[in-house]
N, C-alpha and C positions, 0 to 999 in steps of 0.2 A: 451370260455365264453358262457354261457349259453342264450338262446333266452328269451322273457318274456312269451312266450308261451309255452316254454319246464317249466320254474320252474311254471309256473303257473297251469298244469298238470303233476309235479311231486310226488305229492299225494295228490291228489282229486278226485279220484273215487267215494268216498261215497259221499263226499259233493257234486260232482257236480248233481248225480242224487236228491239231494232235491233242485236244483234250481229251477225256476218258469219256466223257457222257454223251460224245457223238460219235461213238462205236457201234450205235445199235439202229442206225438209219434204217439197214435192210430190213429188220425184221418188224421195226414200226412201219415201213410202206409195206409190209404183206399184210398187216392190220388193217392199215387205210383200206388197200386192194380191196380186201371180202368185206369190209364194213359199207362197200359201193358196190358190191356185187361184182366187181371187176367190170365195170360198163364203164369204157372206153369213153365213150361218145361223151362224158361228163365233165364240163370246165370246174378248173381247181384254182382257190386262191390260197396258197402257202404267205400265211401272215408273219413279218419275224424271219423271214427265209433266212438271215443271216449268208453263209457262205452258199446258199443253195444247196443243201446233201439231200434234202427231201424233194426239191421242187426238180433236180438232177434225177434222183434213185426213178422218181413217176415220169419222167419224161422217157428215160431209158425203157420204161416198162407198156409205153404207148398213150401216157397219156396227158394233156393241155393243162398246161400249168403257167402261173401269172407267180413271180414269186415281187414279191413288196419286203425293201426294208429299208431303215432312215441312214443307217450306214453306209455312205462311199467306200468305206475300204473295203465291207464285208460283199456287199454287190461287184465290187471291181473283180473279187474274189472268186466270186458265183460265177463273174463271164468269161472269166478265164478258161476254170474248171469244165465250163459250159462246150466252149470254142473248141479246147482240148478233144474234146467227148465227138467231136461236130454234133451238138445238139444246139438246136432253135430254142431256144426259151427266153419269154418274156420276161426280162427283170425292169422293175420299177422301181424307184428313189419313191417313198410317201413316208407321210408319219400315219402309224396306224388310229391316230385319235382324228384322222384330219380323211381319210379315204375317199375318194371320189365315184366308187364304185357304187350302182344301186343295182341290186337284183340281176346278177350278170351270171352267179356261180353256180354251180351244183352241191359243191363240196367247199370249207372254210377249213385249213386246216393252221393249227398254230402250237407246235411243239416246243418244248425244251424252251417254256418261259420266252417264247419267240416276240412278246414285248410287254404282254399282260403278264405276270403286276411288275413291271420292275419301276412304273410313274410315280411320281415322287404324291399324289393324293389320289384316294380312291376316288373322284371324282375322273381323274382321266385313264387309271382304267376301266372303269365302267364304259367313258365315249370307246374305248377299245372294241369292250363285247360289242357297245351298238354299231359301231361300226362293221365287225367282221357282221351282224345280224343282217345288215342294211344292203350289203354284197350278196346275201345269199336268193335264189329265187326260193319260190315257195311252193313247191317241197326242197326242202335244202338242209345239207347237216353239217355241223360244225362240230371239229374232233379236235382238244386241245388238251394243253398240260399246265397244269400250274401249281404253286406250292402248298403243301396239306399242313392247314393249320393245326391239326391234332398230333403233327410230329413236335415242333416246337412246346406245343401245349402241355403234353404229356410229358416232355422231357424236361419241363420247368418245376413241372406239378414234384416229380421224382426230385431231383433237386431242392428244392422249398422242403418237403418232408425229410430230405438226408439232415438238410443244414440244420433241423429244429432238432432234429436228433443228434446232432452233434454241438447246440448251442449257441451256434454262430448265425450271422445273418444272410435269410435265403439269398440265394442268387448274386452275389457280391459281383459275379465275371460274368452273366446273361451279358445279353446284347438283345435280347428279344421281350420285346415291352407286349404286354398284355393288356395294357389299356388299347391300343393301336392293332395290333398283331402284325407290326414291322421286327424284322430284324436289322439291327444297324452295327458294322461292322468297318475295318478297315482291310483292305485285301491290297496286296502287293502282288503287282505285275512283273512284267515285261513283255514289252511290246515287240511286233515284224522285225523295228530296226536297233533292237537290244538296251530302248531307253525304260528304263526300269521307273515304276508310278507308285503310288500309292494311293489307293482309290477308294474313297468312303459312300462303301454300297449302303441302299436303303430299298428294302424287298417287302411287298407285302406278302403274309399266308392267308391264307382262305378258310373255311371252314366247311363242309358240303351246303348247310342250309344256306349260307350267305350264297353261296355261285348259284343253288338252285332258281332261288326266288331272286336274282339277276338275271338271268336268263325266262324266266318265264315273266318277268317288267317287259323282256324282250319279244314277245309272243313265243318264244320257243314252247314248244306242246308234251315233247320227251324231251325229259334230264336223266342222264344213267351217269353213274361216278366209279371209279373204280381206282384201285391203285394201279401203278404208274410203275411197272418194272423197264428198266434201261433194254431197248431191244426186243422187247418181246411182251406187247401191250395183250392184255386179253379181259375179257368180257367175266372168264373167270375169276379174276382176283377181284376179292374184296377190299377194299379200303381199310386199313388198319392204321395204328397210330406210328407202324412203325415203318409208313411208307411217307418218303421224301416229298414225292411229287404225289397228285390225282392225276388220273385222268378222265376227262369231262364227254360226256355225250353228247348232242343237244339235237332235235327234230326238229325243224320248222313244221 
């Protein structure tokens, strides 16, 4: 049986690059760029690569990129886009809990929930983080995004205290359980060839201490966390509750 995240990129290439939250490619690879000092000479694993925008934008820009994703339609996507461009890039079919790589990279990079958390137990995205860790050489950095559990949290906590004040019981219509810190919902598609789905996502959120002390079970040595703006990631934003995504640092 099929995951919601396998049928939910079993043909969406096209549709997914007119979403809204992959409008900001360029100014997350100028991120990447100075977070590597712009040195060329640096192999990149784009985990999750999906359609390729990222592992595309840093190839255009001079530099060796490997993109990995479990999707066929989203990689068919990627080589299209790729061929289009006449750019060379390495795309590969893996599952990221399953990666073959050991200490090949310089740079791990894994955006826009590129496959961490959307597994159905925290047991397999954990093999995730260890796997993008296990890819890296050492000195090596892994730059990623993932969902900030203090968005849902906080906005539960608001809710629970509306409802008591209005007498009724908290949270009747959550969908984000607090024992877990999944959110479970129903999302309605339509796919490349206009077959319309209905698909029961199950996403975990994070909290920073929980990514922390995973990544450093990983040996990673620096964790920086930071919020997670669409297009324009920086070192200056603080994480807050009212940001969507984090974004994650990590040093080997």
């Amino acid at each position: 049986m099929k995951q919601w995240y396998e049928m939910l990129f079993e043909n969406y290439g096209k549709k997914y690059d007119d979403e809204v939250y992959v409008k900001g490619t360029a100014g997350e690879c100028d991120f990447i760029e100075k977070e590597i000092g712009f040195d060329k000479s640096l192999k990149i694993i784009d985990i999750g690569c999906g359609t390729g925008r990222h592992s595309i934008e840093l190839t255009k820009r001079g530099y060796r990129v490997t993109g990995i994703d479990l999707s066929d339609s989203m990689l068919k996507r990627a080589k299209e886009k790729a061929k289009t461009l006449n750019l060379q890039i390495d795309f590969q079919k893996h599952d990221a809990r399953k990666l073959p790589f050991r200490d090949e990279f310089d740079l791990a990079i894994m955006l826009c929930e590129g496959s961490f958390p959307l597994m159905e137990t925290d047991e397999m995205n954990y093999e995730i983080l260890k796997n993008a860790a296990a890819s890296l050489k050492t000195p090596g950095k892994f730059i990623f995004t993932t969902l900030n559990g203090l968005f849902p949290l906080f906005r539960s906590m608001k809710e629970s205290c509306t409802a008591k004040e209005e007498g009724q019981k908290a949270c009747k219509n959550c969908t984000f359980d607090l024992m877990t810190f999944r959110d479970r919902n129903i999302t309605e598609i339509e796919d490349d060839s206009g077959k319309k789905m209905e698909i029961k996502s199950d996403e975990r959120y994070y909290v920073p201490p929980e990514i922390t002390w995973l990544l450093k079970t990983l040996n990673f040595r620096k964790i920086d966390i930071y919020g997670a703006k669409l297009g324009a990631f920086s070192r200056n934003d603080q994480l807050t509750a009212g940001d969507f995504e984090m974004l994650v640092i990590a040093q080997k």
